[in-house]
C-alpha positions in Angstrom: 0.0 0.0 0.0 1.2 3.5 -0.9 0.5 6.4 1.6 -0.8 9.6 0.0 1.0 12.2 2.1 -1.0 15.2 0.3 -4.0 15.6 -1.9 -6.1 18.5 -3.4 -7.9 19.6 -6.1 -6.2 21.9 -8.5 -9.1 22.5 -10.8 -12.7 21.0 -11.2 -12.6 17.0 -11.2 -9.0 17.6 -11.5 -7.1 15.8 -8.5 -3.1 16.2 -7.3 -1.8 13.7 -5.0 1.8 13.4 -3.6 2.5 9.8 -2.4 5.0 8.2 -0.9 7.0 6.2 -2.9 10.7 6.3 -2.4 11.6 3.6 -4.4 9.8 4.8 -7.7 10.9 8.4 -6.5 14.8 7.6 -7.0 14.6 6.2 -10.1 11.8 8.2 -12.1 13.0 9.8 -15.1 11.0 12.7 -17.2 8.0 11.3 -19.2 8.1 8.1 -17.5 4.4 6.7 -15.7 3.2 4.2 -13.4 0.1 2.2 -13.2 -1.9 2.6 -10.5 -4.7 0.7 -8.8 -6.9 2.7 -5.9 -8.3 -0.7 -4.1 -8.7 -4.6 -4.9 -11.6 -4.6 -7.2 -10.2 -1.0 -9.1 -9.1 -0.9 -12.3 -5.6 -0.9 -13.0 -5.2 2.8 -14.6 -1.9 4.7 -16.1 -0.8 7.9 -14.9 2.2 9.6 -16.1 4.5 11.1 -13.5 3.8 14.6 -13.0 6.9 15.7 -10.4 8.8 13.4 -8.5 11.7 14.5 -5.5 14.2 11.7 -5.9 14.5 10.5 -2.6 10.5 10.3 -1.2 7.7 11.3 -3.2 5.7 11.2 -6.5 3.6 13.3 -7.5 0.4 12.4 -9.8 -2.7 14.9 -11.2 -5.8 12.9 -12.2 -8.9 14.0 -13.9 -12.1 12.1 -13.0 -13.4 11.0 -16.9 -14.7 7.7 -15.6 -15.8 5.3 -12.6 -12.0 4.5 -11.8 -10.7 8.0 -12.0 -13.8 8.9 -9.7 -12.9 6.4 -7.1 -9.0 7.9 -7.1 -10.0 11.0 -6.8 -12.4 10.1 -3.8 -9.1 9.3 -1.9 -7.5 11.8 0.6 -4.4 13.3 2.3 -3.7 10.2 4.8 -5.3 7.1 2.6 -3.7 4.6 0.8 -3.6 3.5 -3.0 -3.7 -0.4 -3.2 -0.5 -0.3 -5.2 1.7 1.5 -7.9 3.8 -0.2 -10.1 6.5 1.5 -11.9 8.4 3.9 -12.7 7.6 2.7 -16.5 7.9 3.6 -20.2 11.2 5.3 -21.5 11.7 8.2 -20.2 12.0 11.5 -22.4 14.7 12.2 -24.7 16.4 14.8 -23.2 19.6 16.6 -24.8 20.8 20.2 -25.8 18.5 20.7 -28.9 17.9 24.4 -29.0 14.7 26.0 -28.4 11.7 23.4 -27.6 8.1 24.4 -27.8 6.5 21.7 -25.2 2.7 21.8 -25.7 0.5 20.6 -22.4 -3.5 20.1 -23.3 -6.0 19.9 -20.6 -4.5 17.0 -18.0 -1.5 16.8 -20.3 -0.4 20.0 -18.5 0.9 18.1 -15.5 3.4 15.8 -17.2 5.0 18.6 -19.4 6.4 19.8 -15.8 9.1 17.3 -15.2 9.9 17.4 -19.1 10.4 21.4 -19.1 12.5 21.0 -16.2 14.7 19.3 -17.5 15.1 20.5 -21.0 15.8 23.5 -19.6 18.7 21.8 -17.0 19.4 20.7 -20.6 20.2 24.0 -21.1 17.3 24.8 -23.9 15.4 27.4 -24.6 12.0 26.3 -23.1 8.6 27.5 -24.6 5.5 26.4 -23.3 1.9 26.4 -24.1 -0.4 24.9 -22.0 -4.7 25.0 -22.7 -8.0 24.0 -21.6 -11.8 24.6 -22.4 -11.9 27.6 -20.0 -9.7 29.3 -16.8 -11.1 27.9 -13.8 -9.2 24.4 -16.1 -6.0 26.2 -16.1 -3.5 24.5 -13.1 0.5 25.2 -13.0 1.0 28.3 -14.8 3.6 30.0 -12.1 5.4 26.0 -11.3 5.7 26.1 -15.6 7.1 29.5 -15.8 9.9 28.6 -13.4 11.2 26.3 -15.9 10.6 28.1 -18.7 11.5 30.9 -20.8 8.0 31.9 -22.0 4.3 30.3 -21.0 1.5 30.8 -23.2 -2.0 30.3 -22.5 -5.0 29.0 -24.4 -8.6 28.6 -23.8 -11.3 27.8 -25.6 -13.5 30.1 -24.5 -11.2 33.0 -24.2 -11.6 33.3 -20.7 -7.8 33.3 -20.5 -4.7 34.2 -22.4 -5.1 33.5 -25.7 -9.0 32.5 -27.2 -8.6 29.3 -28.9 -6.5 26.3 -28.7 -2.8 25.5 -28.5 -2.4 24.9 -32.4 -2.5 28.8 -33.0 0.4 29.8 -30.7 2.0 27.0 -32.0 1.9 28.1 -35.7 2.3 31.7 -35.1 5.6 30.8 -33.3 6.9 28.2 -36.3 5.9 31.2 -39.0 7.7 33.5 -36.7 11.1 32.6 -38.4 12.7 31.6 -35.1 14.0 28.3 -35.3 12.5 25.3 -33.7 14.2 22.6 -33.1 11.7 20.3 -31.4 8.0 20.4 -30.4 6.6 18.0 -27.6 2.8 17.4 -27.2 1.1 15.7 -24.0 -2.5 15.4 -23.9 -6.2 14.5 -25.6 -5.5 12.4 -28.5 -7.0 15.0 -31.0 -4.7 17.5 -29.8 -2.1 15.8 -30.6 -3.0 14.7 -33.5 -3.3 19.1 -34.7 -0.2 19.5 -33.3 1.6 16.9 -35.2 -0.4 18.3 -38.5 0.5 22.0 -37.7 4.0 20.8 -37.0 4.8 18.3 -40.2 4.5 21.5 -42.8 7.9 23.0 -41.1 9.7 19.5 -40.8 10.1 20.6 -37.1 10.9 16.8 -35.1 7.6 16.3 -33.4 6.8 13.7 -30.4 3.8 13.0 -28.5 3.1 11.1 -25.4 0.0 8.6 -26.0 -2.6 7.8 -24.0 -3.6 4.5 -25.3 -5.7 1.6 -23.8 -3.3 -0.2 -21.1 -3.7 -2.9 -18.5 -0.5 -4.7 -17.6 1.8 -2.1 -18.2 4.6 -4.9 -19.9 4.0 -5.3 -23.4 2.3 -8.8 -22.7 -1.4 -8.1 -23.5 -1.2 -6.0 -25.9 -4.3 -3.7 -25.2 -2.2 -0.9 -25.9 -0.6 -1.2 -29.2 -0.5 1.3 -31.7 0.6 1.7 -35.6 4.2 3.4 -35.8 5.8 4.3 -39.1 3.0 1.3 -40.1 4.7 -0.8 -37.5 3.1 -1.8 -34.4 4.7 -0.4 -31.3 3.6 -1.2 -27.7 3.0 2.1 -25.5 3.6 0.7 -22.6 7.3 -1.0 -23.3 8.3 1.2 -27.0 6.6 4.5 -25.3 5.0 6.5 -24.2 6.5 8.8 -26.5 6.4 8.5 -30.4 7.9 10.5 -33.8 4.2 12.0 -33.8 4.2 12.8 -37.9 4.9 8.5 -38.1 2.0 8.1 -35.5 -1.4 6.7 -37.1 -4.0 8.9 -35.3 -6.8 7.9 -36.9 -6.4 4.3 -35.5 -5.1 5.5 -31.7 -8.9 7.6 -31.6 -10.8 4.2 -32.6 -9.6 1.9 -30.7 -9.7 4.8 -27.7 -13.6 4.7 -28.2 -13.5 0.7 -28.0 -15.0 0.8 -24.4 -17.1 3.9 -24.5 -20.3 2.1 -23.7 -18.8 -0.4 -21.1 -17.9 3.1 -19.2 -21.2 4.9 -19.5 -22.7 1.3 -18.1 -20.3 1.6 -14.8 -20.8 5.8 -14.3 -24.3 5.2 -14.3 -23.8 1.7 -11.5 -21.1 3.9 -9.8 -24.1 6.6 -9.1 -27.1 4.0 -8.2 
């Protein structure tokens, strides 16, 4: 059982949680995640690492979008999660590339953290935009700007920052005629999939962090595989991260939809 030293909402349905977990701590690497399971009869759910000390803790942002992420974020400063396996996935490639544009949608805002950080150790120029449908959605902006150069801000509604989402920053910055050297997206599928389409034009190396079906977290079952390059690449083992211009979209949204009903069927138990 892992201890949750801390836990609060930083935006609506949108949970952090710090938990003890030395051993995952001290070896956790940027854009790594672990799986997670909140009691014996939970669903075993991955979560990419959104900080992480070291020595003690992890740190982990979830947003309730079905019955398991609703029983996580039901837990509290001083419970316990059943268990979390990891740190997993290969972790970010970080070097001395130039300037990086790291793109954070919605919940991908949280894992951009540790990535930002340490491009910029890296000793790049860090630019980040982060969105969401509307402000109250918005979590991180001063934690992002100490590990950046520049923060934009998107949302939807125009409630704050810019009106409109992360795509248009993005493209004003690559027309700009500052070079680019890499752009990093981390959240909805969709997104991604703009980003990777505003990005191929320019030739600018693009990689995105999926969020494919997983269960075991080992490449053995296989729920999570995807189509690479027209390769078929396991998240969990060849990812999370992925040349996002060799990435075939269109097949990572239908197979994310495979379980839609199944879901509805437990929100609506989870409520009786």
């Amino acid at each position: 059982m892992i201890p949750i030293d801390d836990a609060k909402y930083l935006a609506p349905q949108v949970k952090w949680f710090r938990l003890e977990a030395p051993d995952i701590s001290r070896k956790a690497q940027a854009g790594q995640f672990v799986i997670v399971r909140a009691e014996e009869v939970g669903e075993r759910i991955p979560l990419t690492i959104a900080d992480f000390d070291g020595s003690q803790f992890i740190e982990l942002v979830v947003q309730e979008a079905g019955e398991g992420t609703r029983r996580i974020n039901s837990l509290k400063k001083g419970d316990y999660f059943l268990n979390v396996a990891g740190p997993l996935g290969r972790p970010s490639e970080i070097d001395h590339f130039g300037t990086v544009v790291l793109v954070g949608g919605g919940i991908g805002i949280a894992p951009i953290y540790p990535i930002a950080r340490a491009m910029k150790q890296a000793q790049n120029k860090v630019i980040v935009i982060i969105g969401a449908r509307t402000k109250e959605l918005i979590f991180w902006e001063e934690k992002l700007h100490q590990v950046s150069d520049r923060v934009i801000l998107c949302t939807d509604d125009g409630s704050y920052g810019i009106k409109g989402v992360v795509t248009a920053p993005l493209k004003d910055l690559l027309e700009s005629g500052e070079r680019i050297d890499r752009v990093l997206a981390i959240g909805p599928a969709i997104m991604m999939k703009f980003v990777a389409a505003t990005t191929q034009p320019y030739h600018v190396k693009t990689i995105v962090s999926l969020n494919s079906i997983m269960l075991d977290g080992t490449g053995m079952c296989g729920s999570c595989r995807v189509e690479v390059g027209g390769e078929t690449k396991f998240v969990c083992v060849d990812g999370p991260e992925f040349d996002a211009h060799q990435v075939d979209f269109e097949l990572l949204l239908n197979r994310l939809d495979i379980y839609k009903n199944e879901e509805r069927i437990c929100q609506i138990a989870g409520k009786v």
